[in-house]
N, C-alpha and C positions, 0 to 999 in steps of 0.2 A: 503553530498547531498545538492541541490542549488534548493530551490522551483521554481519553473518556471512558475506556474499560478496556478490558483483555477476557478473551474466552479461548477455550481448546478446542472448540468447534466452529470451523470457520464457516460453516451453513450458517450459525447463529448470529456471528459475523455480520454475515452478509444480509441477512433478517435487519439486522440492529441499521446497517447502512441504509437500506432501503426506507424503514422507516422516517430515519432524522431527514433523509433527504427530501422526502414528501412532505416535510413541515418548511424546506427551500434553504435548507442546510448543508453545503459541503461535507462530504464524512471520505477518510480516506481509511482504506484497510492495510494497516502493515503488518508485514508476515505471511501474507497470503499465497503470495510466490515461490519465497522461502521452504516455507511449510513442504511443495512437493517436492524441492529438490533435498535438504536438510531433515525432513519430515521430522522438525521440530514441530513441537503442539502448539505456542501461543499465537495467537491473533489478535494485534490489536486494534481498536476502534478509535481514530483519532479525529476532532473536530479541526478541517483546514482553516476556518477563520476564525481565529481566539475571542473577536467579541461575538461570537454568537453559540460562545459553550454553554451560558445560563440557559440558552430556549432549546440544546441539545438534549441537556438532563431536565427539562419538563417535556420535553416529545416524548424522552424515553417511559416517565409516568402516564403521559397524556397523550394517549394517539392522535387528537384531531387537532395538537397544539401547533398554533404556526408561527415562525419567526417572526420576531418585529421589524426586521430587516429581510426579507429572503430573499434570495440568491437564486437566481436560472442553471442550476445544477450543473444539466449537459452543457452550458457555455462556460461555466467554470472550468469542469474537467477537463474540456477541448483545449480551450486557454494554458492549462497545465503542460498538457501532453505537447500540445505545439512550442512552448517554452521549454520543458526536460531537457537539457544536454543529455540525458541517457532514459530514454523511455523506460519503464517497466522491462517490457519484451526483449532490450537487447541484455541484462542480465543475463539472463542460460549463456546465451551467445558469447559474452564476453567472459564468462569462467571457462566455456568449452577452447574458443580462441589461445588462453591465457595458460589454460592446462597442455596445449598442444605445442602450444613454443619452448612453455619450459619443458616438457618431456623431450622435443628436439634438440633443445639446448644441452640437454643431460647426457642425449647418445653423442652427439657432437663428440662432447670434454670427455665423454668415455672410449670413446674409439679414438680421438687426439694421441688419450693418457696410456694410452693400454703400448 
């Protein structure tokens, strides 16, 4: 993957994905997740197959521009998600999980220690 810009506004974001992707460009957004639980600002905009960065920054000039390779978007995504050892979605999950055992861990050693 080839980052391709960063913004604080993850609407613009998500504007920016939908365009390159209509030219048959993977785009993936990092930070987006992040954003509501950290409510850090950046989001970035990353091209997922690195030979097709050059036709990402002409989309981003040229709206009607199309890859010279393009890619069926929703079967790439799908592809992704059904490969992820750890989807997007289980993230919350696995910090809520992981904050719950070490907070249990804590009363443990403290009622042990006392």
């Amino acid at each position: 993957m080839k980052l391709l810009t960063q913004t604080l506004d993850h609407n613009d974001a998500q504007r920016l994905k939908s365009r390159i992707e209509r030219a048959g460009i993977p785009v993936v957004v990092g930070g987006a997740e992040a954003r509501h639980v950290f409510r850090s600002g950046m989001v970035s905009v990353w091209v997922a197959i690195d030979s097709q960065f050059d036709d990402a920054v002409l989309a981003l000039s040229k709206p009607n521009h199309m890859a010279a390779n393009p890619v069926d978007v929703e079967a790439f995504h799908l592809a992704v998600r059904q490969t992820s050892l750890f989807p997007a979605w289980n993230y919350p999950a696995l910090l809520t999980y992981a904050g719950v055992i070490g907070f249990t861990g804590f009363l443990i050693w403290a009622v042990l220690s006392a």
